[in-house]
C-alpha positions in Angstrom: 10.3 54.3 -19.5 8.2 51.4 -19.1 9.7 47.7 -18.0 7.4 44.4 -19.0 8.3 41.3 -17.9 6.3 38.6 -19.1 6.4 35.1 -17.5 5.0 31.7 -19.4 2.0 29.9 -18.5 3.6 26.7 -20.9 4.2 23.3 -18.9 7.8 22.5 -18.1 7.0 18.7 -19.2 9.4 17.7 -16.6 8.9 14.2 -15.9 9.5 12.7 -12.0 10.7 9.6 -12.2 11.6 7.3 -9.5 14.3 4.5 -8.6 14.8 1.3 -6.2 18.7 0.8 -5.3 19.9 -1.7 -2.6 22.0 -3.9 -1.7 21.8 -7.9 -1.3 23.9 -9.2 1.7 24.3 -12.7 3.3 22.5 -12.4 6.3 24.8 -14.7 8.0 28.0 -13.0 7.5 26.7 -9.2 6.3 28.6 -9.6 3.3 27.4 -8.7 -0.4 26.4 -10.6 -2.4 26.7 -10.6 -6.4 25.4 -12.2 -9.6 21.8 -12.2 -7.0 18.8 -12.4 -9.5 16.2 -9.4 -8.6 13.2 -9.3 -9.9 11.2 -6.2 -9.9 7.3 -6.8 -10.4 5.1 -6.1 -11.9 7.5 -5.1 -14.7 9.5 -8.3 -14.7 12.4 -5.9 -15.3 15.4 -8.5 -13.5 19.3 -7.7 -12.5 21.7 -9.1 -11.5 23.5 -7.6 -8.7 27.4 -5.7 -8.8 30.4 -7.1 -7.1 29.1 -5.3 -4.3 25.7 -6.5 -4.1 24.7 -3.7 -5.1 21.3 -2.8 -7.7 19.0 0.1 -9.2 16.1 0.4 -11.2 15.5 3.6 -12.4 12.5 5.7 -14.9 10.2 4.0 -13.0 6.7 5.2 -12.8 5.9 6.1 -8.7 4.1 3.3 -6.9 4.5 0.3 -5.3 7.1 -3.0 -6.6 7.8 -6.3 -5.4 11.7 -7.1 -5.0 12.0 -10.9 -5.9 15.7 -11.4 -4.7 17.3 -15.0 -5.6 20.4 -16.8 -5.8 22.0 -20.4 -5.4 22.4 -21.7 -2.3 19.8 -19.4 -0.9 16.6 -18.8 0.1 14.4 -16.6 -2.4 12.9 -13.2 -0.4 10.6 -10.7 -1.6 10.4 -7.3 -0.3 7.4 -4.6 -0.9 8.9 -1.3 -1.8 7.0 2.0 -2.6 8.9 4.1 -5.1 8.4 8.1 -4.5 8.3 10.6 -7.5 11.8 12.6 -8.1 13.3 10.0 -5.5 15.3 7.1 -5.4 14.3 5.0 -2.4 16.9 2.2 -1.0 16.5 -1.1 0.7 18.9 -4.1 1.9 18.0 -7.6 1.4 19.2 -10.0 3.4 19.4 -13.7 2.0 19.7 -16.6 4.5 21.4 -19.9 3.1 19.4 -22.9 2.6 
C-alpha cells in the first residue's frame, strides 16, 4: 500500500496589513484627550479621537505616516510613525495647551 501526500504550490493571497493606534493625552495633566483631530498623511484619512483619547488606523499599506494631531486650545503636533506589515504599532501624543 502506497500513501501520496500532495502539498500545493498556489499562493495563500494573504494580505499583511498594518495599523497606527494611540492615544492623545494633555501633556500637562496626562489625561486623554477626545474629539482630538488626527490626521494621517499622506492619505488624509482623519479621526477623531474616543473618550479615551484613544485612535486606530487600520488596512494600511506598511511604510511610513505623518500623525497630524490637533484640537482647540492646543498646540498642533505631528509625529513620524513607521507602520510594520502584520503589525499594529502604537504611539502617544502629547498636546501642550496654547
Amino acid at each position: 500500500m502506497s500513501l501520496f501526500a500532495f502539498a500545493s504550490c498556489q499562493e495563500t493571497g494573504y494580505d499583511f496589513y498594518s495599523a497606527i493606534a494611540g492615544t492623545v493625552y494633555d501633556s500637562s495633566t496626562g489625561e486623554p484627550l477626545e474629539n482630538a483631530s488626527v490626521v494621517l498623511n499622506p492619505t488624509n484619512m482623519t479621526l477623531q479621537t474616543e473618550a479615551d483619547g484613544s485612535f486606530i488606523f487600520d488596512s494600511l499599506d506598511a511604510g511610513q505616516y505623518t500623525l497630524s494631531v490637533q484640537k482647540e486650545g492646543y498646540r498642533v503636533d505631528r509625529k513620524t510613525v513607521t507602520a510594520i506589515s502584520g503589525e499594529t504599532v502604537t504611539t502617544d501624543i502629547l498636546l501642550r495647551k496654547i
